[in-house]
C-alpha angles and dihedrals in degrees: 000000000000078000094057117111116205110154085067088111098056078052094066128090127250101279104030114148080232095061097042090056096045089046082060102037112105127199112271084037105146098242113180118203113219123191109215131157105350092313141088122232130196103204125177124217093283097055108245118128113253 
């Protein structure tokens, strides 16, 4: 966990995809973490990275 960034969203700019899917997502949403390529990924129901 001490290698787990998680202030990489206050880091993005106004209009990020990101953004725009973590500004949606409620709490109880069904989120899936997938491991690819060296990096982890928080992704909703719909797919997008969040």
């Amino acid at each position: 966990m001490s290698q787990v960034f998680i202030d990489w969203a206050g880091r993005l700019r106004a209009g990020d995809a990101s953004l725009n899917a973590i500004s949606k997502a409620r709490t109880g949403d069904p989120v899936t973490l997938t491991h690819e390529q060296g990096r982890w990924w928080v992704r909703d129901l719909f797919d997008p990275t969040v």
